[in-house]
N, C-alpha and C positions, 0 to 999 in steps of 0.2 A: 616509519612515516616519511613521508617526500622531505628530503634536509629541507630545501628553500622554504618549504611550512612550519621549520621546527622553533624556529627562532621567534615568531608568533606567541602572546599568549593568546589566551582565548580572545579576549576583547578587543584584541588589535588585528584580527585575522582579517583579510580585506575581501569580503564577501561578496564585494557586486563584480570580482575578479572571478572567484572561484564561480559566482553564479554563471557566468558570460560562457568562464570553459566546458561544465556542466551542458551549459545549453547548446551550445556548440556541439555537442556529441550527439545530444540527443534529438539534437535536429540530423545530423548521419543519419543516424538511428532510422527514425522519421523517413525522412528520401528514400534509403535503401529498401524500406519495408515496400513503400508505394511502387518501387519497381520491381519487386518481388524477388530483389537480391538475397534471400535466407542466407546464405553463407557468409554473408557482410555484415546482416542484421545482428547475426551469432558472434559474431567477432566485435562489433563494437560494443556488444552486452557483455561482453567479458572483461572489453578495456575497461567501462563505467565500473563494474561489481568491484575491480582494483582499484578505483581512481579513489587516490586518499584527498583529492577536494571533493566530491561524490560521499565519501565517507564522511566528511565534516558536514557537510550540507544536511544530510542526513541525521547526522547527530542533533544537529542547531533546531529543526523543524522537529523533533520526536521530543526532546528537552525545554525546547523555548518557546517552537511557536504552537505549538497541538493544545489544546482545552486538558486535554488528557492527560497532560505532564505530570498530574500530581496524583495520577491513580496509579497504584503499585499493580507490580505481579506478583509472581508466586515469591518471589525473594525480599517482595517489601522497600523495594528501592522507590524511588520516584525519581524527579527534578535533578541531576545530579550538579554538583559546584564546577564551574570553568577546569580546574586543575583536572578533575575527574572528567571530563571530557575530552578532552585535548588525552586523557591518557587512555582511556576506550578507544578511540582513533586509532592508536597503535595496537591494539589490542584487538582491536574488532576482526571476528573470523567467522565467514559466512560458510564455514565447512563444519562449523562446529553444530551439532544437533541442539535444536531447541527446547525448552523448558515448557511444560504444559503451561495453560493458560490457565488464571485464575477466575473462576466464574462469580457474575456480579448480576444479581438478578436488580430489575429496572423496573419501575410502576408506568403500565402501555396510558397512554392519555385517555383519559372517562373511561377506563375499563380496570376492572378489581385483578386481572390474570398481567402477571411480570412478564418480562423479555429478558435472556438470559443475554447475556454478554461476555465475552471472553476476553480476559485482559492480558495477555502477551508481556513478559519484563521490557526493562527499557533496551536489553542490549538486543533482544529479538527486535522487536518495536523499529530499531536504527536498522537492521537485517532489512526488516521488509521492507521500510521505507526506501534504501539503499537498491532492492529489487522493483520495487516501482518506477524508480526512474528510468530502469533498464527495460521495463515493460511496457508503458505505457506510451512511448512514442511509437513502437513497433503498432500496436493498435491503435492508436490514434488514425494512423494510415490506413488502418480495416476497415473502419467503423463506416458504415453511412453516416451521410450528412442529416440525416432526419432523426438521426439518434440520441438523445438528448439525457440518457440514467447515467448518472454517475460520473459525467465525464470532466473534465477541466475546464473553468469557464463555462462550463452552462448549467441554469439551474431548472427549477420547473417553472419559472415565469418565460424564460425561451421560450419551454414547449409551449406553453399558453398559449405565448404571442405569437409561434408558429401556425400554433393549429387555428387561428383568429384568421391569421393572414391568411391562412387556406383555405376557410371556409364561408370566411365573413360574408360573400355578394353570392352563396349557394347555398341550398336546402340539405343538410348534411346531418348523420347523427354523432354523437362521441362516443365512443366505450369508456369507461374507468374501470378497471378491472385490477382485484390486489390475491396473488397468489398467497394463499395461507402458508406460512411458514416456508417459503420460497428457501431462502438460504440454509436451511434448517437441512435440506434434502439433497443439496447437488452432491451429485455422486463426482466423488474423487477420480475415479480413473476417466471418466469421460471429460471431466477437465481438463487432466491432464492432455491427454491423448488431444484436444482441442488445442490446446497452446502449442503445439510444435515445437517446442523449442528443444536446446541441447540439452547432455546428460547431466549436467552440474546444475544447471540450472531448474531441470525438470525433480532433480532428486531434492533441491532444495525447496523446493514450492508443496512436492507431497511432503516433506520432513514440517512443512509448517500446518499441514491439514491433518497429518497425523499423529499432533503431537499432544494430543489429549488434553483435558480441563480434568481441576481438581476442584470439588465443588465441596465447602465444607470438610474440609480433610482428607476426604475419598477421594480414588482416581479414576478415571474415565475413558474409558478409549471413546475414539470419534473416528467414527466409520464413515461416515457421510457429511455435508456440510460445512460451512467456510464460516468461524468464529466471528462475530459481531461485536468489535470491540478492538480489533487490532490494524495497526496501518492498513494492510491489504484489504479490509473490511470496506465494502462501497458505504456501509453508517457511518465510519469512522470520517470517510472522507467527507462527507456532504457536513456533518455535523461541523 
Protein backbone atom coordinates (compact mmCIF):
# COMPACT_ATOMS: atom_id res chain seq x y z
CA UNK A 1 0.00 0.00 0.00
CA UNK A 2 0.93 3.76 -0.67
CA UNK A 3 3.52 4.34 2.75
CA UNK A 4 1.92 7.92 3.22
CA UNK A 5 -1.55 5.81 3.78
CA UNK A 6 -0.07 3.34 5.93
CA UNK A 7 0.30 5.26 9.03
CA UNK A 8 -3.64 5.83 8.87
CA UNK A 9 -5.95 3.59 10.76
CA UNK A 10 -9.12 3.07 9.23
CA UNK A 11 -10.97 5.78 11.00
CA UNK A 12 -8.57 8.43 10.55
CA UNK A 13 -8.02 7.95 6.85
CA UNK A 14 -8.93 11.43 5.36
CA UNK A 15 -11.46 10.70 2.81
CA UNK A 16 -12.65 13.91 1.30
CA UNK A 17 -8.64 13.86 0.23
CA UNK A 18 -8.60 10.70 -1.18
CA UNK A 19 -12.24 11.56 -2.58
CA UNK A 20 -10.82 14.93 -4.48
CA UNK A 21 -7.73 12.75 -6.02
CA UNK A 22 -10.20 9.94 -7.16
CA UNK A 23 -12.20 12.46 -8.73
CA UNK A 24 -9.64 14.13 -10.14
CA UNK A 25 -8.74 11.13 -12.42
CA UNK A 26 -11.94 10.36 -13.18
CA UNK A 27 -12.74 13.63 -14.42
CA UNK A 28 -9.35 12.80 -17.02
CA UNK A 29 -11.06 9.89 -17.49
CA UNK A 30 -14.23 11.88 -18.46
CA UNK A 31 -12.42 14.71 -20.87
CA UNK A 32 -10.26 12.34 -22.64
CA UNK A 33 -13.35 9.88 -23.53
CA UNK A 34 -15.37 13.13 -24.88
CA UNK A 35 -12.47 13.75 -27.14
CA UNK A 36 -12.14 10.29 -28.20
CA UNK A 37 -8.66 10.04 -26.81
CA UNK A 38 -8.90 5.85 -26.20
CA UNK A 39 -5.23 5.65 -25.69
CA UNK A 40 -5.57 8.17 -22.63
CA UNK A 41 -8.91 6.79 -21.61
CA UNK A 42 -6.80 3.22 -21.35
CA UNK A 43 -4.02 4.77 -19.51
CA UNK A 44 -5.85 6.49 -16.81
CA UNK A 45 -8.13 3.09 -16.26
CA UNK A 46 -5.03 1.59 -15.37
CA UNK A 47 -3.52 4.34 -13.07
CA UNK A 48 -7.18 4.34 -11.13
CA UNK A 49 -7.36 0.08 -11.07
CA UNK A 50 -3.80 0.77 -9.02
CA UNK A 51 -4.56 3.71 -7.29
CA UNK A 52 -4.53 2.29 -3.60
CA UNK A 53 -6.95 5.65 -2.51
CA UNK A 54 -9.40 4.06 -5.48
CA UNK A 55 -8.80 0.87 -3.73
CA UNK A 56 -9.86 2.25 -0.18
CA UNK A 57 -12.76 4.20 -1.59
CA UNK A 58 -13.84 1.14 -2.92
CA UNK A 59 -13.55 -0.81 0.03
CA UNK A 60 -15.43 1.93 2.31
CA UNK A 61 -18.52 2.06 -0.17
CA UNK A 62 -18.79 -2.01 -0.62
CA UNK A 63 -18.32 -2.52 3.49
CA UNK A 64 -19.97 0.72 4.77
CA UNK A 65 -21.88 2.57 2.70
CA UNK A 66 -23.99 -0.27 0.21
CA UNK A 67 -27.45 -1.63 1.94
CA UNK A 68 -25.79 -4.91 0.78
CA UNK A 69 -22.94 -4.99 3.34
CA UNK A 70 -24.45 -7.60 5.40
CA UNK A 71 -25.26 -10.14 2.71
CA UNK A 72 -22.56 -12.72 2.33
CA UNK A 73 -21.18 -14.59 -0.69
CA UNK A 74 -20.09 -17.82 -1.27
CA UNK A 75 -17.50 -17.58 1.71
CA UNK A 76 -20.03 -16.24 4.25
CA UNK A 77 -18.02 -12.99 5.01
CA UNK A 78 -19.93 -9.79 5.15
CA UNK A 79 -19.36 -6.26 6.88
CA UNK A 80 -15.60 -6.76 7.53
CA UNK A 81 -13.90 -4.93 11.02
CA UNK A 82 -11.60 -1.68 10.07
CA UNK A 83 -8.26 -3.78 10.82
CA UNK A 84 -9.58 -6.18 7.98
CA UNK A 85 -9.96 -3.69 5.69
CA UNK A 86 -7.07 -1.60 5.80
CA UNK A 87 -5.50 -5.19 5.35
CA UNK A 88 -7.69 -6.30 1.96
CA UNK A 89 -6.29 -2.81 0.61
CA UNK A 90 -2.99 -4.50 0.50
CA UNK A 91 -4.10 -7.51 -0.40
CA UNK A 92 -6.58 -6.66 -3.00
CA UNK A 93 -5.68 -8.18 -6.55
CA UNK A 94 -7.85 -7.54 -9.53
CA UNK A 95 -5.81 -10.24 -11.48
CA UNK A 96 -6.98 -12.87 -9.24
CA UNK A 97 -10.12 -14.91 -10.82
CA UNK A 98 -13.45 -14.51 -9.06
CA UNK A 99 -15.42 -16.64 -6.88
CA UNK A 100 -19.06 -17.70 -8.37
CA UNK A 101 -21.82 -15.89 -6.97
CA UNK A 102 -24.20 -16.90 -4.49
CA UNK A 103 -27.79 -17.09 -5.59
CA UNK A 104 -30.46 -15.48 -3.56
CA UNK A 105 -33.89 -15.82 -4.86
CA UNK A 106 -36.24 -12.37 -4.09
CA UNK A 107 -40.22 -12.26 -3.84
CA UNK A 108 -41.02 -9.78 -7.33
CA UNK A 109 -43.64 -7.18 -5.75
CA UNK A 110 -47.77 -8.54 -6.06
CA UNK A 111 -46.44 -11.52 -7.99
CA UNK A 112 -45.98 -15.30 -6.45
CA UNK A 113 -42.67 -16.01 -9.16
CA UNK A 114 -38.80 -14.76 -7.30
CA UNK A 115 -35.99 -12.92 -8.95
CA UNK A 116 -32.83 -14.57 -8.72
CA UNK A 117 -29.91 -12.50 -7.49
CA UNK A 118 -26.48 -12.97 -7.58
CA UNK A 119 -24.38 -12.11 -4.63
CA UNK A 120 -20.62 -11.76 -5.50
CA UNK A 121 -18.00 -11.99 -1.92
CA UNK A 122 -16.96 -8.84 -0.55
CA UNK A 123 -13.45 -8.88 -2.04
CA UNK A 124 -15.13 -9.35 -5.79
CA UNK A 125 -17.90 -6.81 -4.66
CA UNK A 126 -14.54 -4.10 -3.80
CA UNK A 127 -13.14 -5.52 -7.61
CA UNK A 128 -16.08 -4.28 -9.38
CA UNK A 129 -16.82 -1.43 -7.49
CA UNK A 130 -12.93 -0.46 -7.99
CA UNK A 131 -13.79 -1.19 -12.12
CA UNK A 132 -16.57 1.04 -11.91
CA UNK A 133 -14.96 3.90 -11.19
CA UNK A 134 -12.69 3.31 -14.03
CA UNK A 135 -15.72 2.70 -16.24
CA UNK A 136 -17.98 4.92 -15.75
CA UNK A 137 -16.59 8.28 -16.40
CA UNK A 138 -15.46 6.95 -19.87
CA UNK A 139 -19.42 6.52 -20.47
CA UNK A 140 -20.57 9.14 -18.88
CA UNK A 141 -18.89 10.95 -21.94
CA UNK A 142 -20.93 8.38 -24.44
CA UNK A 143 -24.01 8.54 -23.19
CA UNK A 144 -26.71 11.06 -24.61
CA UNK A 145 -28.18 13.54 -22.53
CA UNK A 146 -31.65 12.13 -22.81
CA UNK A 147 -30.54 9.06 -21.27
CA UNK A 148 -31.74 8.63 -17.93
CA UNK A 149 -31.36 4.17 -16.85
CA UNK A 150 -28.98 3.74 -14.31
CA UNK A 151 -26.91 6.49 -14.43
CA UNK A 152 -25.30 8.66 -11.53
CA UNK A 153 -27.45 11.40 -10.35
CA UNK A 154 -30.47 10.67 -12.19
CA UNK A 155 -33.36 8.77 -11.34
CA UNK A 156 -36.87 8.04 -12.92
CA UNK A 157 -38.37 11.15 -11.53
CA UNK A 158 -35.67 13.18 -14.04
CA UNK A 159 -37.04 11.13 -16.84
CA UNK A 160 -40.73 12.05 -15.65
CA UNK A 161 -39.83 15.50 -15.36
CA UNK A 162 -38.05 15.37 -18.80
CA UNK A 163 -40.62 13.77 -20.56
CA UNK A 164 -43.46 16.56 -18.81
CA UNK A 165 -41.08 19.27 -20.00
CA UNK A 166 -41.17 17.89 -23.53
CA UNK A 167 -44.43 17.22 -24.02
CA UNK A 168 -46.48 19.30 -21.61
CA UNK A 169 -47.92 22.27 -24.45
CA UNK A 170 -48.27 19.08 -27.32
CA UNK A 171 -50.52 16.18 -28.16
CA UNK A 172 -48.00 13.29 -27.73
CA UNK A 173 -48.12 9.53 -26.68
CA UNK A 174 -45.65 7.62 -24.16
CA UNK A 175 -44.40 4.12 -24.51
CA UNK A 176 -43.68 2.05 -21.12
CA UNK A 177 -42.30 -0.85 -22.27
CA UNK A 178 -40.43 -3.59 -19.82
CA UNK A 179 -38.24 -6.19 -21.52
CA UNK A 180 -38.92 -9.67 -19.89
CA UNK A 181 -36.01 -10.85 -18.26
CA UNK A 182 -33.72 -8.29 -20.09
CA UNK A 183 -30.60 -8.98 -18.05
CA UNK A 184 -31.18 -12.41 -17.84
CA UNK A 185 -30.02 -12.73 -21.75
CA UNK A 186 -27.27 -10.15 -22.64
CA UNK A 187 -24.86 -12.14 -24.45
CA UNK A 188 -21.40 -11.75 -23.15
CA UNK A 189 -19.39 -11.49 -26.10
CA UNK A 190 -21.43 -8.66 -27.56
CA UNK A 191 -20.65 -6.77 -24.56
CA UNK A 192 -17.67 -7.29 -24.55
CA UNK A 193 -16.86 -6.52 -27.97
CA UNK A 194 -19.04 -3.12 -27.03
CA UNK A 195 -16.80 -1.79 -24.27
CA UNK A 196 -13.57 -1.52 -26.28
CA UNK A 197 -11.60 -1.44 -24.02
CA UNK A 198 -8.01 -3.11 -23.10
CA UNK A 199 -6.85 -6.72 -22.50
CA UNK A 200 -6.76 -6.73 -18.69
CA UNK A 201 -9.34 -4.95 -18.32
CA UNK A 202 -11.65 -6.76 -21.00
CA UNK A 203 -10.37 -10.26 -19.57
CA UNK A 204 -11.40 -8.89 -16.13
CA UNK A 205 -15.06 -7.94 -16.80
CA UNK A 206 -15.66 -11.54 -18.92
CA UNK A 207 -13.92 -13.35 -15.62
CA UNK A 208 -16.70 -11.50 -13.79
CA UNK A 209 -19.80 -12.74 -16.23
CA UNK A 210 -18.24 -15.95 -16.43
CA UNK A 211 -17.91 -16.74 -13.09
CA UNK A 212 -20.77 -18.81 -12.42
CA UNK A 213 -23.58 -18.85 -9.41
CA UNK A 214 -23.89 -21.80 -7.04
CA UNK A 215 -27.39 -22.13 -6.19
CA UNK A 216 -28.16 -24.52 -3.31
CA UNK A 217 -24.84 -26.27 -3.39
CA UNK A 218 -24.74 -26.98 -7.10
CA UNK A 219 -22.80 -24.96 -9.63
CA UNK A 220 -23.78 -23.25 -12.54
CA UNK A 221 -22.06 -21.94 -15.41
CA UNK A 222 -23.51 -18.56 -16.80
CA UNK A 223 -23.31 -18.34 -20.50
CA UNK A 224 -25.30 -15.35 -20.84
CA UNK A 225 -26.46 -12.43 -18.62
CA UNK A 226 -24.97 -10.03 -16.08
CA UNK A 227 -25.79 -11.21 -12.21
CA UNK A 228 -28.42 -9.05 -10.38
CA UNK A 229 -26.98 -8.56 -7.08
CA UNK A 230 -23.41 -7.36 -7.51
CA UNK A 231 -21.76 -3.77 -7.82
CA UNK A 232 -21.61 -3.86 -11.62
CA UNK A 233 -25.42 -4.87 -11.53
CA UNK A 234 -27.53 -1.52 -12.65
CA UNK A 235 -30.22 -3.10 -9.38
CA UNK A 236 -27.47 -2.96 -7.37
CA UNK A 237 -26.80 0.52 -8.21
CA UNK A 238 -30.26 2.17 -8.18
CA UNK A 239 -31.30 0.12 -5.07
Amino acid sequence: MNQALLRYEWETIPWRKLEKTVFKLQKRIYQASLKGENKLVHRLQRLLLKSHRAKLLAIRKVTQDNRGKKTPGIDGKVAIEPKDRLKLAQELNISKKPQPTRRVWIPKPGKQEKRPLGIPTIADRVIQALGKMALEPEWEAKFEENFYGFRPGRSCHDAIEAIFKAICRKRAYVLDADIAGCFDYINHDALLEKLQTFPTFRRLIRNWLKAGVIDKNAFYNTESGTPQGGVISPRYWRT
